[in-house]
Structure formats: C-alpha cells, structure tokens
N, C-alpha and C positions, 0 to 999 in steps of 0.2 A: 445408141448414145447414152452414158452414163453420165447422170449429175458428177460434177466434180468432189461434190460434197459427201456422195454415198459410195466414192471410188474403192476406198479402204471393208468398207463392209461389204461389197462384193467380192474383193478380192478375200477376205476372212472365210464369207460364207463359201468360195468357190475352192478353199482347199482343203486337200484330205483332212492334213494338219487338224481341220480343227473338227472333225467330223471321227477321231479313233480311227485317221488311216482311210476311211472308207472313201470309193470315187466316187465322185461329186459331176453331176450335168448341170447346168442352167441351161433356163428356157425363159427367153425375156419377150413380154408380153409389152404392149402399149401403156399400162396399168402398175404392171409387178416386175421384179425379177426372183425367179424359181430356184429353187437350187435341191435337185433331186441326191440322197444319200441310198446307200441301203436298206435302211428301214424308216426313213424319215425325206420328208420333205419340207422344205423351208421358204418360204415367201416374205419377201420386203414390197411394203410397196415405193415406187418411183417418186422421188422429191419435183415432182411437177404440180402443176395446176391449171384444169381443165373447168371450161363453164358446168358439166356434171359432176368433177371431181375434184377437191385439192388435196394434195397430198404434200405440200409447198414444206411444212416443219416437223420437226421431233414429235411435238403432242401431237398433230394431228395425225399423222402415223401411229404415233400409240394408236389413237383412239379408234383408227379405222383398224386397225390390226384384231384391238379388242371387241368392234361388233362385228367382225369379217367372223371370228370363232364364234360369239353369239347368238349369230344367224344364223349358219351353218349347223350349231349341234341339235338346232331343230330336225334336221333329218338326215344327218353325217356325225352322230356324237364318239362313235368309233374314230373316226378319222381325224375330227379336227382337235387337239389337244389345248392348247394356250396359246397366250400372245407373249413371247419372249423376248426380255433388251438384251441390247448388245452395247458394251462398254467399250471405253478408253480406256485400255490396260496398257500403263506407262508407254502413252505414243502409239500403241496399235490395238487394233480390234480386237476385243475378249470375248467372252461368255459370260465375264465375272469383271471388275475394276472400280477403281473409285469414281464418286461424281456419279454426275445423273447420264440416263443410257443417251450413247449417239444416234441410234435407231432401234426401231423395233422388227420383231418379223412374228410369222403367225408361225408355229409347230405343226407338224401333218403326220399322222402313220402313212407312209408310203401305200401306196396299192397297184397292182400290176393292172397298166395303164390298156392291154388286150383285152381287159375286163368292161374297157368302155364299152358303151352301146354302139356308139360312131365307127369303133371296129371291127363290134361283135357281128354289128352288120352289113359293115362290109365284106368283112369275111363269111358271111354266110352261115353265122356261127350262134346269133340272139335266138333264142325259144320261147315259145309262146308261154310257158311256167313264169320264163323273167317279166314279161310284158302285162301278164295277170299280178305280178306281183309288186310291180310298179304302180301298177292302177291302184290296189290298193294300200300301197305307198301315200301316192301322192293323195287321194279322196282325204286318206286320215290325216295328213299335213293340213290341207283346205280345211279340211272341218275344226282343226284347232288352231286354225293362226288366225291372229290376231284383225279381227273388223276394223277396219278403217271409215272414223265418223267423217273425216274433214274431204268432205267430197270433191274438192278442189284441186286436191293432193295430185300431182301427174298433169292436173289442165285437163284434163277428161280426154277420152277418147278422139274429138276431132284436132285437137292440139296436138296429140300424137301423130295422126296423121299428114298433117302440116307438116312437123317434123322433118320426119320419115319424108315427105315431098320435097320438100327444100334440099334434105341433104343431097336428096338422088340426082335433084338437078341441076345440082353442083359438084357433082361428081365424074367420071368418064363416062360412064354407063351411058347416060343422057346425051352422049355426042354419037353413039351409037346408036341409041334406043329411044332418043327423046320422045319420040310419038307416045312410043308403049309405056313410057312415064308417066306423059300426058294423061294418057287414056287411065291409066291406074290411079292417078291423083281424083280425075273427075269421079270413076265409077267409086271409089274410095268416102266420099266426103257424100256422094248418093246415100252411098247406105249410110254414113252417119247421120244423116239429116233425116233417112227414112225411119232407123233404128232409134230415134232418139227418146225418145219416151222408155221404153224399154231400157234402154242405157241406165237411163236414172233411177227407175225404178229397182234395176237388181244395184246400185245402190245404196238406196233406202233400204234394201230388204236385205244388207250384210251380206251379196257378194263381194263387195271389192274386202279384199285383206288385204295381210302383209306375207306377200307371196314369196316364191322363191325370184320370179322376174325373170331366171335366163335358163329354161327348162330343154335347150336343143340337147340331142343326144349325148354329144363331148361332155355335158356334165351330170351325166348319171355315169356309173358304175355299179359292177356286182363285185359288194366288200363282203369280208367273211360268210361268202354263197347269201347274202340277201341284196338287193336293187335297192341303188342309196344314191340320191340325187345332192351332188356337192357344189362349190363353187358359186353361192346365190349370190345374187347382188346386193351388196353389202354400203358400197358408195354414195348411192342415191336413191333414196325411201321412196321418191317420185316414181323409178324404173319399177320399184317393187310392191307398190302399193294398186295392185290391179283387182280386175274383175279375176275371181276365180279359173276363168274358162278361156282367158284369154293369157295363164300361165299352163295350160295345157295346152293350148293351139300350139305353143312351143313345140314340146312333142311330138304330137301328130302332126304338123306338117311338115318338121325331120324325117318323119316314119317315110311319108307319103313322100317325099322329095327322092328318101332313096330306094323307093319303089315296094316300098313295104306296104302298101295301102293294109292290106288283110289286117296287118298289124297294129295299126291304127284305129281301123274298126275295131279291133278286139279291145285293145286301152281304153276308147271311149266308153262302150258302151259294158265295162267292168267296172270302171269309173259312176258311170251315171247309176247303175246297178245301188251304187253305194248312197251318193249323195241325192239323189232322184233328183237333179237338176235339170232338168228334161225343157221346161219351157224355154231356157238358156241357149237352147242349140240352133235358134234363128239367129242366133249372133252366131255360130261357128263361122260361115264364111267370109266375113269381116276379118276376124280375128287371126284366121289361118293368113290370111291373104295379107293381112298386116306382118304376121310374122315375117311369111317368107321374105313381104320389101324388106323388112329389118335385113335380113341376112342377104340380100343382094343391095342394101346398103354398108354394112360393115365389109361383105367382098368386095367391092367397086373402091374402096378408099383406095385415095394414091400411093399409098408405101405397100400395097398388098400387091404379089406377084402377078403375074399376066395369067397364070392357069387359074389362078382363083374370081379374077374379073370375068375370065369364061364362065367361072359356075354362080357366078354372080347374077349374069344374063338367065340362067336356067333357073334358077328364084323368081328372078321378074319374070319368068315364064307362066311360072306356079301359082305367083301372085294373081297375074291378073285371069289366070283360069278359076281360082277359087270364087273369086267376080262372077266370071262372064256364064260358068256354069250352071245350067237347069239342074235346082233345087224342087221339082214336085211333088208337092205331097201328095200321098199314095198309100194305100193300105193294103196288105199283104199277110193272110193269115197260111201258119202250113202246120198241117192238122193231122192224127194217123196215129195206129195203135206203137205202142213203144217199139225200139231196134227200126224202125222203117226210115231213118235216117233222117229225121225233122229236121234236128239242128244242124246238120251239116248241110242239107238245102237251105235253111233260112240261112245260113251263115255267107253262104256264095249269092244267093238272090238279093241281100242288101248290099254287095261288092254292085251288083248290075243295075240296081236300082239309084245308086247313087254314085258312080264311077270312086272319083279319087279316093274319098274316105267312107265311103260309104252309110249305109241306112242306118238307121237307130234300129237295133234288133232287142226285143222284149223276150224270153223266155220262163217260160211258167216254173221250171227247176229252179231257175236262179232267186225270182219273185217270191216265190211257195219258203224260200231257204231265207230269202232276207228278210220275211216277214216274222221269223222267228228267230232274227237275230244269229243267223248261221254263216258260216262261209257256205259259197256251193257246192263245196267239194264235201261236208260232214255229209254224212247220213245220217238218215231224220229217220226215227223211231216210226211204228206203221200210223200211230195216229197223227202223224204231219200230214196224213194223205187222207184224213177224213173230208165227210163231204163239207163242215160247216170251213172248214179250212181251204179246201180247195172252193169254195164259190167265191171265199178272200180271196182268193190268187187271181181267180180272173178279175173282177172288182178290182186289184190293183193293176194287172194288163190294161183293162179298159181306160181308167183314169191316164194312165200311165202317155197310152196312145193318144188321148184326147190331148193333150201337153203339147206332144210332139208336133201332131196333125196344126192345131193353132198354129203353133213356130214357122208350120211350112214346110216341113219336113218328113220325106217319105218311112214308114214304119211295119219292120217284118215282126209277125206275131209269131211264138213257137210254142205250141202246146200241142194236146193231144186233142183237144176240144171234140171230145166220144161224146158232149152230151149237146141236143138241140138246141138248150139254152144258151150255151156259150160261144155257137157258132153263129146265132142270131144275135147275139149279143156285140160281135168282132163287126157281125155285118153292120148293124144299126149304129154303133162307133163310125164307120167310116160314112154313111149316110148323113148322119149329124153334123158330121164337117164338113160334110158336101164336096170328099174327093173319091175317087175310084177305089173299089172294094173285088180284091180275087181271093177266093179262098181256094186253098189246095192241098188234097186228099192225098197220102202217100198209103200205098196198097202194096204189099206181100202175100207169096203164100209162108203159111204156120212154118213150114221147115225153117226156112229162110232166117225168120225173126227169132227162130226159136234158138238159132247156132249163132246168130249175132246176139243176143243177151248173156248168153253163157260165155262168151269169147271178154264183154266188157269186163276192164279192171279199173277202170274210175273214169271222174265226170262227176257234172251233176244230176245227172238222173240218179235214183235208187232202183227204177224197175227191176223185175227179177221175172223168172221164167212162171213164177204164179201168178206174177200182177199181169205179166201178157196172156197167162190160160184166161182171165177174168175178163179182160179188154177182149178177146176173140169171142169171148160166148153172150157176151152183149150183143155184139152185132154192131154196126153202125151206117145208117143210110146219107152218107153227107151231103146230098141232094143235089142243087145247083150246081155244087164246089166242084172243079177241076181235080179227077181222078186222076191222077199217075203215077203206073207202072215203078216200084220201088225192090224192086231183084234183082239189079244190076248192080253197076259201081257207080258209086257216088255221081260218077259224070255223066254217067247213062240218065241218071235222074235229073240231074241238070238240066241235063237239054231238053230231057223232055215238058220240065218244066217252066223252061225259061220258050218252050215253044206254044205252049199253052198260056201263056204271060205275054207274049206277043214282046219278049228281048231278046236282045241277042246272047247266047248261049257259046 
C-alpha cells in the first residue's frame, strides 16, 4: 500500500524514463520503497508513522534520509552517496524544479545483491578470508563509534526483553508455541536479573555505542572484494545505541542459525583477538538468544508469509537453546612442536566444547602478532620470537584465560608450550578458577612435520623447517599431559583427542 501522497514519486522513481532508459526493480519494505537501476539504487522512505518511526512529512524524510547516509558511511562510505530531493517539475516529479522538494530519497552505488552473506551462505559460497575480514571490520567500527553516556538510552537490556516478550505474544507464533514463549520470557529476564551488575558495569566502562543495531547476515556484503556491513539502523538511536557484543550476537547467531557454527567461532574469537573484550562473553548467551527472538519476532508478524512464520518457530528454537544450553567452564591447553596440527585440533575441540558457537579459542600466533600491533597473517622478523617476548605471549594467554574462565566460559589454549613453565603456568590458570584442566600433547614423527612445514603458504604461524630442527633437539617431556598420536589426518587426531577429553568426537 502506497501513501497517496508519495504516489507520483514512485511512479517517477519506478521509470526507466527517469533513470537514462535503465530498468528499474522496486522492493518495498515495511519502512522504504527501493528502487533498484543499474548502477544505482534509490531509497524513499514511507509517509507513515510508527511508535519507532515517523516518517509522517517532507522534513522528516529529509532528515531521516540525511542520517540514514551518515550512519551508514561509517562502514559503507563506497556505497551510500547523498541524500537526494525530488521536485515538482510543472505538475510531475523531477530530479530538478521549482519550489521546495516533495520528497527525499537516499542515492546507493548499486552492488550485486549474490555478494550478500545471506546468500553467500546459502549458496555454500562465504570463505573463511571474508569471515576473518568482517571481524576485523566490524572490532574497528566498535572501537570507533561513538560511547553512549545516557545510559537510559534503549531502557536497558531487561526492557528489551519485555519488548521482544510482549510482541511474540501477540503475535501467531504464541498460538502455536505459547509455552516455549513462556519459557523464553521467564529464562530470559533470569539472566537479566542474574547479569545485572555486569550489564551496568560494561556501561560505565564504554561498551554500549552507537552501533550498527541490525548486524544479521542480509546486511553485510562483499563491495569492491572488501566485507561492508550496510543498512544500520538509522530510525531509532534506542535500536542502535547498544552494548558492543550485543551488535555482534547479530551475526553469529545468523552464522549459527544457518549452520555455520565453525564460522562463528571463527568471527568471534578474531573479533575478541582485536578488542580483548573477553570478560563480555558471559553475556554472549543472552544476547544471541535475544537476537534470534528478535528474528522469530519480525518472521511471526501477520503480513509475513506462511514459510517465513515456519522459520520463525526455528529462531525460537535457537533462542531458547542459547538459554537452556551447558555453558562450562573448562580449560583446554593443546601443546606440540610446530606442523603437528595444534590449531586445527584446538579449532574443532572448542566446536565440542561448546556445541553451537563454540569456545573461546586463545592462540599464542595470533597474541605474539597482536602484541606488536600486527595482523596474524604479517611475518614477524626472528626477534618477535625472542624469549622476553614470547614469556609476553603467554602472560597475555594466561590473563586472557583468566577473563574467560570468571565469565563462565570454557577456553581452548593454542601454543606450543615446549617449556615447563608455561605448561604449569596453563595448569595453575585453570586451578585458580577452580575448573578442570587437560592438557594435550600432539606428537609426530620428524618426517611427517618436516613435509608439513614445507607444504605451508600462510597462516599465522612463521615457523620454518629451522625453528622445527630447534624444537626437536630440545626435546620435550609434557608429563601428565595427554599424548596424541598426530600422523594422521586432522580427524584421526580428533578422535583421538576428543577420546582422551572424554567428548564426543
């Protein structure tokens, strides 16, 4: 249904005519109407007004049109261009005419919409490069947007979830599902009354910004080969005035929803790499678990199709797992001379340690690289590997874990930890937190590690076929620590690790 009033400016926006010939799609949204060209795309927004939104006059169109690009060229400055009037040109819609404009609309470089993440992974198509590049996307967005002092902003946390309660149970879903509503509201408002200290405290301590607010897959893209989250929410500073980590739960429980967990794992803890926000993550299962209502309350609305109120019920599915699910913390070191495949056991052991989204996974490569301001993919000159330098890397491993382990949350350690100290050091971290401590030895023979070093072409290790002759001729007695056979393939080590871990493999 089109305002009567904005009839004319659809029908302007919606012809070749005024586009140099080119065809013209719209796509009208609850919010906007789209209007897709060949190299451009064009947005109005709707002459309505909603308790989040008005969009009711001419100015307030400007205006929303004008921070819609504002907000946006935070982390889309490619794509979103200006906010453009459209005239009364004697009796019909212009681009140019006398008099003040009849509407506004926002300007867009077009982008090929297969680029999204929504379909990159449905298609089976997203890579783990995009997923590492998004994380440090978005970390660097969070680190520079704007703190939000008035902590009121939004109604906090349990107002949200009221919300989110109310709408769902006014919605269809709830004639279906009312129980598991129920249940999601009650265990919902548990954790914000358990979390609440915490809540306030990140805060005071300048997490909450001015975030992007609507981070599900549909609105990231790969524009000119770089991962560019567009579309933020621009209408209401309340939606977008969040805790940091509760405009990434977006994200990852998208990833996780369409079975991407690994992937999610990977975002977070590249993310966290960056911002060491690590005491943050005993709110992750709140916050995912909020998401997903969000999104089986937007599917569930009455004008949404019948297939989409199905995937509506599989949100609230999501939702109330992120709840119901055993969060224990647990400490996990996997230790072993270089090429013996550390990181891709620690990578799968935090998948098992934590089902959907898995462990917080710590890596002395990544840590050793961030401590000197690196991505982990540079190579680091041979003195990055000296020893006063590597006893920082664990020094920040241990701290790191100690974060975690408080939160509640189980944490895979990834080093090489060839020296006594730092393997009693892993132990005595998880002893101090008073949760369970395995540590696990991966073992080769020289041939083995020596055709896997040479084979490597990136990563962030630097090892080399020297630094492994060095690590062999030390020696190493890992004592207690679970030895496992590491000559097979990745999965052979798996198991046999996840059978000395006493999980399922």
């Amino acid at each position: 249904m089109i305002c009567d009033s904005q009839q004319r400016v659809v029908d302007f926006l919606s012809s070749p005519a005024s586009h140099g010939g080119s065809a013209v799609r719209r796509i009208d949204t609850h919010l906007s109407h789209v209007f897709l060209t060949e190299d451009r795309a064009y947005k109005i927004k709707r002459a309505i007004r909603y308790d989040f939104a008005d969009f009711s006059t001419v100015m307030l169109r400007k205006a929303a049109c004008e921070k819609e690009v504002e907000i946006n060229r935070r982390t889309a400055p490619e794509i979103y261009r200006r906010a453009v009037p459209l005239y009364d040109d004697d009796g019909a819609v212009g681009w140019s005419g006398v008099g003040p404009p009849v509407d506004w609309a926002v300007e867009m470089a077009r982008f090929d919409t297969q680029q999204q993440f929504d379909i990159l992974v449905a298609n089976e198509k997203l890579e783990i490069g995009a997923v590492k590049e998004l994380a440090d996307v978005i970390a660097g967005f969070h680190q520079s947007a704007a703190i939000v002092n008035d902590f009121k902003s939004g109604g906090g946390v349990p107002t949200v979830v009221e919300q989110i309660s109310t709408t769902l149970h006014d919605h269809q879903i709830s004639v279906t599902r009312e129980r598991d509503v129920a249940r999601w509201t009650t265990l919902a408002f548990d954790s914000c009354e358990r979390l609440a200290p915490s809540l306030e405290a990140r805060r005071r301590h300048g997490w909450v910004r001015h975030c992007h607010g609507d981070l599900h897959l549909a609105n990231i893209c790969i524009y000119q080969g770089k991962a560019t989250p567009f579309d933020a929410i621009e209408f209401n500073d309340d939606l977008a005035n969040i805790d940091v980590l509760y405009d990434l739960a977006f994200t990852l429980m998208d990833l996780v929803h369409h079975n991407c967990g690994e992937m999610a794992n990977i975002l977070l803890n590249r993310y966290l790499s960056i911002t060491r926000d690590y005491a943050g993550v005993q709110l992750l299962p709140l916050f995912l678990s909020m998401r997903a209502a969000v999104r089986a309350m937007v599917l569930s609305l009455p004008t949404q199709p019948d297939k989409n109120k199905r995937i509506a019920e599989r949100y609230l599915d999501i939702a109330l797992e992120f709840l119901i699910g055993e969060h224990t913390p647990r400490l996990v070191a996997v230790g072993g001379y270089s090429a013996t495949g550390k990181s891709t056991l620690a990578g799968s052991l935090a998948m098992l340690l934590n089902g959907r989204l898995g462990a917080v996974l710590l890596r002395s490569d990544v840590v050793r690289k961030r401590l000197l301001n690196q991505e982990p993919e540079a190579p680091l000159a041979e003195e990055g590997y000296g020893q006063a330098h590597s006893a920082a890397v664990y020094r920040r491993l241990m701290k790191d874990a100690r974060r975690v382990l408080r939160a509640g949350q189980p944490v895979v350690l990834d080093a090489t930890f060839l020296d006594a100290a730092s393997r009693t050091a892993a132990e005595e971290t998880a002893a101090n937190a008073s949760v369970p401590f395995d540590g696990v030895w991966l073992t080769a023979p020289r041939e083995v590690l020596m055709k896997r070093i040479k084979a490597r072409s990136s990563g962030a290790s630097d090892a080399t076929a020297r630094i492994l002759e060095k690590q062999l001729a030390r020696g190493v007695d890992p004592g207690a620590w679970h030895v496992v056979q590491a000559d097979g393939s990745a999965l052979d080590t798996l198991q046999r690790a996840a059978k000395a871990l006493d999980l399922e493999g």
